[in-house]
C-alpha positions in Angstrom: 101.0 123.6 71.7 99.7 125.7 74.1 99.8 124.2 77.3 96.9 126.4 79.1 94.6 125.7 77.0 95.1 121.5 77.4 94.9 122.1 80.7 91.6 123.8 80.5 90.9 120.9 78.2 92.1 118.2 80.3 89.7 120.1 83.9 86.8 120.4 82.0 87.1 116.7 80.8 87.7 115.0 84.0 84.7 117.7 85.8 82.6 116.7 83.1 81.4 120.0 81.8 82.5 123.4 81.2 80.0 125.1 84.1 82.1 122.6 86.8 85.3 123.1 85.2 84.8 127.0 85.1 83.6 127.2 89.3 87.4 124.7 89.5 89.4 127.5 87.4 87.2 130.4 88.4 86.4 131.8 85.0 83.5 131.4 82.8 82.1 129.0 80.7 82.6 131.3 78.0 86.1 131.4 78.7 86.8 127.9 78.7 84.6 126.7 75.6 86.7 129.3 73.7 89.9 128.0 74.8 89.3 124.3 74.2 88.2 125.3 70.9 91.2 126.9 69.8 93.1 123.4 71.0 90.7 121.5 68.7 91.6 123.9 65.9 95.3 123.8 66.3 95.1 119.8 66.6 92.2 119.5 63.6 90.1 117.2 65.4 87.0 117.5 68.3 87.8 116.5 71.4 84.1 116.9 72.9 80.8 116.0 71.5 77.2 117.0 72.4 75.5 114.3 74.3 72.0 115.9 75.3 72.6 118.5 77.4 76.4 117.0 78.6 80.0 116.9 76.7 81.3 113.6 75.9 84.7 113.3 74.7 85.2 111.7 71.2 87.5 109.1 70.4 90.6 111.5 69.7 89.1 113.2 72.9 90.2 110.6 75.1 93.1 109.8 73.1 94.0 113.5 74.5 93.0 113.1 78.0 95.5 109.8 78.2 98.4 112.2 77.4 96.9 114.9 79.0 96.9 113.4 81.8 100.7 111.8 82.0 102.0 115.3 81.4 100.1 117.4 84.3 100.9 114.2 86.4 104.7 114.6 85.6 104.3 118.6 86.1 102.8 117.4 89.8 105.9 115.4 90.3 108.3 117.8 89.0 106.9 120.1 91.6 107.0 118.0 94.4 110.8 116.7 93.4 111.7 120.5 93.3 110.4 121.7 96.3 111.8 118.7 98.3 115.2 119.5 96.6 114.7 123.1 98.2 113.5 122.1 101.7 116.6 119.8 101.9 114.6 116.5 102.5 115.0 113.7 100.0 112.5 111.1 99.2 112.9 108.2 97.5 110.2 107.6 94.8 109.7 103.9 94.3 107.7 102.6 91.6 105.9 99.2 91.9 104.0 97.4 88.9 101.2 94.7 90.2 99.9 92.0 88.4 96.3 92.1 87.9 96.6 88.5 88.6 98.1 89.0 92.7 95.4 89.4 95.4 96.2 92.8 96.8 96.2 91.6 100.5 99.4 89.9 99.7 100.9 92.9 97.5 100.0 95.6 100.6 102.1 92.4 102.9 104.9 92.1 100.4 105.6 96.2 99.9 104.8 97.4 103.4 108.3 96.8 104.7 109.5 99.1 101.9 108.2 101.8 104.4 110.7 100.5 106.7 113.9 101.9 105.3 115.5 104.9 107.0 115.2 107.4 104.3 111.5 108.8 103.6 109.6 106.7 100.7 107.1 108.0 98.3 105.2 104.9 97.0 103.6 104.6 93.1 101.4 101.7 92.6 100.5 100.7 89.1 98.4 97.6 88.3 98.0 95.7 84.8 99.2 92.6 82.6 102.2 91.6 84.1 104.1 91.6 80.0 102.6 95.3 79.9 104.4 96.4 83.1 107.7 94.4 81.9 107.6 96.7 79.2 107.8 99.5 81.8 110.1 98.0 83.7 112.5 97.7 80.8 112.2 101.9 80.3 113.0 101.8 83.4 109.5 103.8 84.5 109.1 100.9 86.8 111.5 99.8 89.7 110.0 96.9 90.4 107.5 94.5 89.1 105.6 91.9 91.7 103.7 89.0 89.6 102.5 85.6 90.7 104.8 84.1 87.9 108.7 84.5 86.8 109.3 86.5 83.5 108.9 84.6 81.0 112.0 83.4 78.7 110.3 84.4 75.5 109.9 88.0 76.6 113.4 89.9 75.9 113.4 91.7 78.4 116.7 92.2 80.3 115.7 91.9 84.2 116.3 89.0 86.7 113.1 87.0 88.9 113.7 87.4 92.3 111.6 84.5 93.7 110.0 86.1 97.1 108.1 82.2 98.2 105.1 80.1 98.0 102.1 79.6 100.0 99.6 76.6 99.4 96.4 77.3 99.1 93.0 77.3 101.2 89.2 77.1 100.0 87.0 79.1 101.4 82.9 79.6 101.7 79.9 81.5 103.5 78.2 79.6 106.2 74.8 79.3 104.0 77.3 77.4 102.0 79.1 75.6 104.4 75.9 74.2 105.5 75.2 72.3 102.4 78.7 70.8 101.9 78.6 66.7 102.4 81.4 64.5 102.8 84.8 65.2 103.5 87.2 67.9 101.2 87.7 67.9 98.3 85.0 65.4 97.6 82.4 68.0 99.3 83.1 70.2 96.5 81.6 68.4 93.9 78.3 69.7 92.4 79.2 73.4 94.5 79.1 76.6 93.3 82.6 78.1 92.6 84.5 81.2 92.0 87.9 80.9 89.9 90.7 83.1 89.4 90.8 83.9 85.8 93.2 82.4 82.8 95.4 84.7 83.4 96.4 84.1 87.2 99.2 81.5 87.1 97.0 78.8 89.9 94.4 78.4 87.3 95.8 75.7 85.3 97.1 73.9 88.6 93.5 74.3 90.0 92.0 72.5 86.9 94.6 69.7 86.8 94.0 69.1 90.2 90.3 69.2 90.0 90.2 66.8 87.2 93.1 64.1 89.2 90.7 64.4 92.5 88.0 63.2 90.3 85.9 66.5 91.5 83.5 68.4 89.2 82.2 71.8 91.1 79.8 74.1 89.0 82.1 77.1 88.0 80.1 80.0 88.3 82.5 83.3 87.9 85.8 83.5 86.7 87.6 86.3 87.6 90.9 88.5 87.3 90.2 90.6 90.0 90.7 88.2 93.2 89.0 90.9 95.7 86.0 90.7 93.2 85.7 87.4 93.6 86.2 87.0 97.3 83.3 89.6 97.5 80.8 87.1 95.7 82.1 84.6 97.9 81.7 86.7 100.9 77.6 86.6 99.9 77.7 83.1 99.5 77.6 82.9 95.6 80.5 80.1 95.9 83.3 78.7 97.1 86.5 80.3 96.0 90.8 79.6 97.6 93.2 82.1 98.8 96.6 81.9 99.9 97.1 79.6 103.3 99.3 82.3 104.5 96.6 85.0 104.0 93.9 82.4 105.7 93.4 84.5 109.1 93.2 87.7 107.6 90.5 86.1 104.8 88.1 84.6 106.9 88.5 87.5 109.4 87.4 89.9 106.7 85.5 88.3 104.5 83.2 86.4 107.0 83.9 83.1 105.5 85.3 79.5 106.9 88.1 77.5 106.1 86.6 74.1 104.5 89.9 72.3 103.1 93.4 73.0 102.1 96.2 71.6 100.2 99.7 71.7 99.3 99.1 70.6 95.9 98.3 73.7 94.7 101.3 76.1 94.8 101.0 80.0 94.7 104.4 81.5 94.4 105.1 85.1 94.6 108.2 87.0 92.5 110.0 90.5 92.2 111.1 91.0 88.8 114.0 94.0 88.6 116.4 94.9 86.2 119.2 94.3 88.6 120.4 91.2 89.1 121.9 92.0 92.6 119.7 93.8 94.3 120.8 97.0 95.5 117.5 99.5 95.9 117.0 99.4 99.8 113.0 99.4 99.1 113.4 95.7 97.1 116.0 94.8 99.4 113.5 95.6 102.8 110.6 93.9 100.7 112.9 90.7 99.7 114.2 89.9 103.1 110.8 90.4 104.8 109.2 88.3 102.7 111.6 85.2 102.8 112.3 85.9 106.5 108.8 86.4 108.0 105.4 86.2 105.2 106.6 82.8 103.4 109.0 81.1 105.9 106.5 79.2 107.6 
């Protein structure tokens, strides 16, 4: 394969055209729509199609651009690497898989102390299904995985939880909603509007039980995997929604809302999932301590 021309490929696909992608590369249009064409003729298939007067990429289009863009990323890093090697300085690349399920207030509290450590640290975030990123862990492409769950036992993958603590959890609403609220919690939730985390968050279940023990039947109007999502509708008054009791400063703070009830019947706890079973990488070992020391010891 010839690299140029996927990379002429992969500039024009993320610019969107071949007139941005040319003023990026500093050649013509001409230029580039010939090159991209001899790619699609080496691989036999289109990558772009006409849509009006744009390009849209096809289906094996952005097939290609997913693997186009993992190799220029690794050609980035394999720069960066080198020249650090040259300059003398060493920094320590850690990579960090995020459930889609964990709110990312508590992720940014549970990996800042990996900034801590003497050496320098170079951080890489990635966020998805938490069995997805146990699969990366286990090609070791990930060092660490944070979920809101242990791994599971039917998932044969070799790596050890690494439980980091619990929080209980708080509920939460705007003041146009506070206002309508009658009785005392959790009865005043019943017949309110209410945001829940999705199926996939490991609370949900507990949430449900615990409605339906309480005797409480709110209206559930959003479900949602992404928890910043759904303390955004909350923060508009759409419903009432929970958070973490450790995070319930910094929620109402930013998020404009009040504290209406809390309980320590619902349980949120919080785990590092590595493939060591002693850990030894300073960046889990900062993030471990901090966490059972300071965030959850209360």
């Amino acid at each position: 394969m010839n690299f140029k021309h996927l990379h002429y490929f992969w500039v024009t696909a993320k610019a969107g055209g071949v007139m941005r992608a040319g003023e990026q590369l500093h050649t013509t249009p001409q230029t580039l729509s010939g090159q991209i064409k001899l790619l699609e003729d080496w691989l036999g298939r289109k990558l772009f199609r006409k849509s009006g007067r744009q390009l849209a990429l096809t289906d094996d289009g952005r097939l290609a651009l997913g693997y186009a863009e993992q190799i220029f990323t690794l050609g980035a890093e394999l720069e960066v690497a080198l020249r650090q090697a040259r300059d003398g300085q060493r920094v320590l690349d850690f990579r960090v898989g995020v459930a889609d399920s964990v709110a990312k207030s508590v992720v940014y509290r549970l990996l800042e102390p990996a900034f801590s450590i003497a050496e320098p640290v170079r951080l890489i975030c990635s966020e998805g299904k938490f069995p997805d990123l146990l699969a990366q862990l286990a090609l070791h492409r990930l060092d660490l995985v944070i979920a809101d769950e242990p791994m599971p036992r039917r998932i044969s993958v070799k790596a050890f939880n690494h439980p980091l603590g619990s929080t209980a959890m708080s509920f939460f609403c705007a003041p146009n909603l506070q206002a309508q609220l009658h009785g005392d919690f959790p009865q005043c939730l019943n017949d309110m509007p209410m945001l829940v985390p999705g199926a996939s968050a490991s609370v949900r279940p507990q949430l449900e039980s615990w409605l339906t023990r309480h005797d409480i039947h709110p209206r559930i109007i959003g479900e949602f995997d992404d928890v910043a999502l759904m303390k955004a509708f909350g923060r508009e008054g759409s419903g009432i929604f929970m958070a973490p009791t450790v995070l319930e400063a910094e929620t109402a703070a930013q998020f404009g809302v009040a504290v209406i009830g809390r309980t320590d019947e619902l349980v949120e706890e919080f785990f590092a999932v590595s493939v060591e079973r002693r850990i030894t990488h300073p960046c889990v070992v900062a993030i471990t301590e901090t966490a059972r020391k300071q965030l959850f010891s209360h």
